[in-house]
N, C-alpha and C positions, 0 to 999 in steps of 0.2 A: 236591495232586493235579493234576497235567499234561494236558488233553486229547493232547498227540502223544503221550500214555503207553495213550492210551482210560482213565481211570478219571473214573470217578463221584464227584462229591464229597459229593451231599446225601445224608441216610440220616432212614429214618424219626424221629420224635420220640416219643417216651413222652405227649406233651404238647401236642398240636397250637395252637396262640397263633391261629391265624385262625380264622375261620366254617365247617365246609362246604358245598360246592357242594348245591344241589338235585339231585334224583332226576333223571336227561336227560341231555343231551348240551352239554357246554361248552365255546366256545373259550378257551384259552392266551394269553395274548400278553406274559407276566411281563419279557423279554428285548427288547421293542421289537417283535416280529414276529411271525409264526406261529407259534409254540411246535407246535399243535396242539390236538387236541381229547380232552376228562375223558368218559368215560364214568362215570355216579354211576348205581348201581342202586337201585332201592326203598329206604325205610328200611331199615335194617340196625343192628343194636346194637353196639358192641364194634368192634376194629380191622376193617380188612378185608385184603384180599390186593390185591395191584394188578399188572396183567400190561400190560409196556410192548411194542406190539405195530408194529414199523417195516414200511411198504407197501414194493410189489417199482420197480420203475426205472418212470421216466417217474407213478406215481400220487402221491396226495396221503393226507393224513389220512382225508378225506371216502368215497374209493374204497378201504379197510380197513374200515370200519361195518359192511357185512352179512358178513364177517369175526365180528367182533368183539360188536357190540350184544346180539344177544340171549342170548348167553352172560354177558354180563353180569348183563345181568336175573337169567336163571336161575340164574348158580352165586354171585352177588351178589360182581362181583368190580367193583373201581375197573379201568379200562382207560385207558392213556395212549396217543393218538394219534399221534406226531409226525409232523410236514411235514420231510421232509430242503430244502435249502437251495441246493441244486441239480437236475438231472433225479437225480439218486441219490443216498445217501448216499458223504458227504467220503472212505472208506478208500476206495472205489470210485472217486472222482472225483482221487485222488492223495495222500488224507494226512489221517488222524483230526484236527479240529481245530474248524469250525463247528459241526458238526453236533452234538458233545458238548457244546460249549457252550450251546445251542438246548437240550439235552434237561437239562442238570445245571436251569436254568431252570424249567423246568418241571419237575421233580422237583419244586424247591424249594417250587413254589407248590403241589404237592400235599401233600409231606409239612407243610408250615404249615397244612393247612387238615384233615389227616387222619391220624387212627393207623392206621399201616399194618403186619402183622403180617408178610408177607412178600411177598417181589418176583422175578417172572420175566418173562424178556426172550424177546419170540417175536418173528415176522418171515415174511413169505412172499419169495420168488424173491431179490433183491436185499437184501430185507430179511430173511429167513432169514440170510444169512452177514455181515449185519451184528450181526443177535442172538448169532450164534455167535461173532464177534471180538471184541463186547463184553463178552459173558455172561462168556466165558473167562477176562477181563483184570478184571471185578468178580466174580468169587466170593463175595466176601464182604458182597455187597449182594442180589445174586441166586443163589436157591439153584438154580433150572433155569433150562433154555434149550429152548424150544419153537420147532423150524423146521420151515418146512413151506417142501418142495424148495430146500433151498438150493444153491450153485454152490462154496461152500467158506469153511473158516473161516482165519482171518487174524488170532489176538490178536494184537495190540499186546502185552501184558504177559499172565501166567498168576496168577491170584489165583482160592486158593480150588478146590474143588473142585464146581461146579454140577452136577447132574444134566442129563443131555440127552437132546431125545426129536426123533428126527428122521422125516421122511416124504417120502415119494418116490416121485411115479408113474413104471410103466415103459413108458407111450406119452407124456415129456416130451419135446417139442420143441426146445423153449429150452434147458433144462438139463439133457443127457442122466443119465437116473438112473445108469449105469455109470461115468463120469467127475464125477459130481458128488454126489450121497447117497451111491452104494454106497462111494466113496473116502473122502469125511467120514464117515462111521461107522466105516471102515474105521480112518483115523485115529486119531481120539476115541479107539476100544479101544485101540490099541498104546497112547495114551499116558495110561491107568489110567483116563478117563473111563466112570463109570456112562449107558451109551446104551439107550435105547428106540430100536429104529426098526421103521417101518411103513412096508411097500412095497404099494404100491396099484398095480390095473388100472386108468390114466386117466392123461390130459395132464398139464399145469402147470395146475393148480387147489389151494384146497384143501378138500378134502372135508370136507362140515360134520359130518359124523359122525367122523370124527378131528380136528376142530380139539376138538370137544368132549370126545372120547377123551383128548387131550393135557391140558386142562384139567385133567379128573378124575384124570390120570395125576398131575401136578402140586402138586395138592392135598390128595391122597390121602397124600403123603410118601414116602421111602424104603420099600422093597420090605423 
């Protein structure tokens, strides 16, 4: 598997060989560098789900947390943080390539330390339509794709058929909802994608009552 293709190489293990991480918040650094930060919720028995959650342009792992953290807790899921490797992630910045590299890494060091039962790729602004270029080109690793306001998706490769739940406020500044969510939904359907979407009164945010919505959506399974 090729990062210039976007595919994922690690996949969970029936059989995890390492430790896991304590209950909290952990940094990455499997690859030399910031990989990013583990969300581990309470003990928990049995596999768990793990939702790999990419920040929008210019933020880090660190500014995704109240995002992310207490969702964790509550729906007991593993959360993988990553740091993209420039001000944005690499398909934004000219060409899928570091950045998978940085995140198959960190995969790896998660699935070695956890049975992980299933995997969705979310993302806000920038990181929305990297969830969505990736999500599309793994299929077969991740079964939805949870973006909140994205600007457009761009697989590399089509693997698999993920489930996708999009959101999109209609006073977005940044990322007009009309040329950016209304057209990627618009999309996805023409080309046989199962989409949720949720159009909200409000800016470029996302609302913690739909990020949690999407969660439930997600975990909940097909319709």
């Amino acid at each position: 598997m090729t990062p210039s293709r976007g595919r994922l190489a690690p996949r969970p293990r029936s059989a995890p060989a390492g430790a896991p991480h304590g209950p909290g918040v952990h940094a990455l650094t499997a690859s030399g560098r910031r990989d990013g930060l583990l969300v581990v919720p309470p003990e928990r028995s049995g596999p768990l789900p793990l939702l790999v959650f990419f920040h929008g342009a210019g933020g880090d792992a660190a500014r995704s947390l109240p995002v992310v953290q207490e969702l964790a807790v509550a729906r007991g899921l593993l959360v993988l943080l990553p740091t993209s490797t420039a001000p944005t992630w690499d398909l934004l910045m000219g060409g899928i390539g570091p950045d998978v590299l940085a995140l198959d890494a960190a995969l790896a060091e998660v699935f070695d330390r956890w049975a992980v039962e299933r995997v969705a790729l979310g993302g806000f602004s920038d990181g929305a339509s990297y969830a969505l270029s990736l999500g599309l080109a793994n299929g077969d690793l991740a079964d939805a794709v949870l973006a909140f306001s994205p600007g457009f998706a761009a697989p590399p490769a089509q693997v698999g058929r993920p489930r996708v739940w999009v959101s999109h406020g209609t006073a977005d500044a940044v990322l007009p909802v009309d040329r950016c969510g209304r057209r990627v939904v618009r999309r996805l359907g023409e080309a046989g994608y199962q989409v949720r979407y949720e159009e909200f009164d409000g800016p470029h945010v996302v609302p913690p009552v739909l990020a949690a919505q999407a969660v439930d959506w997600w975990l909940a399974g097909p319709a």
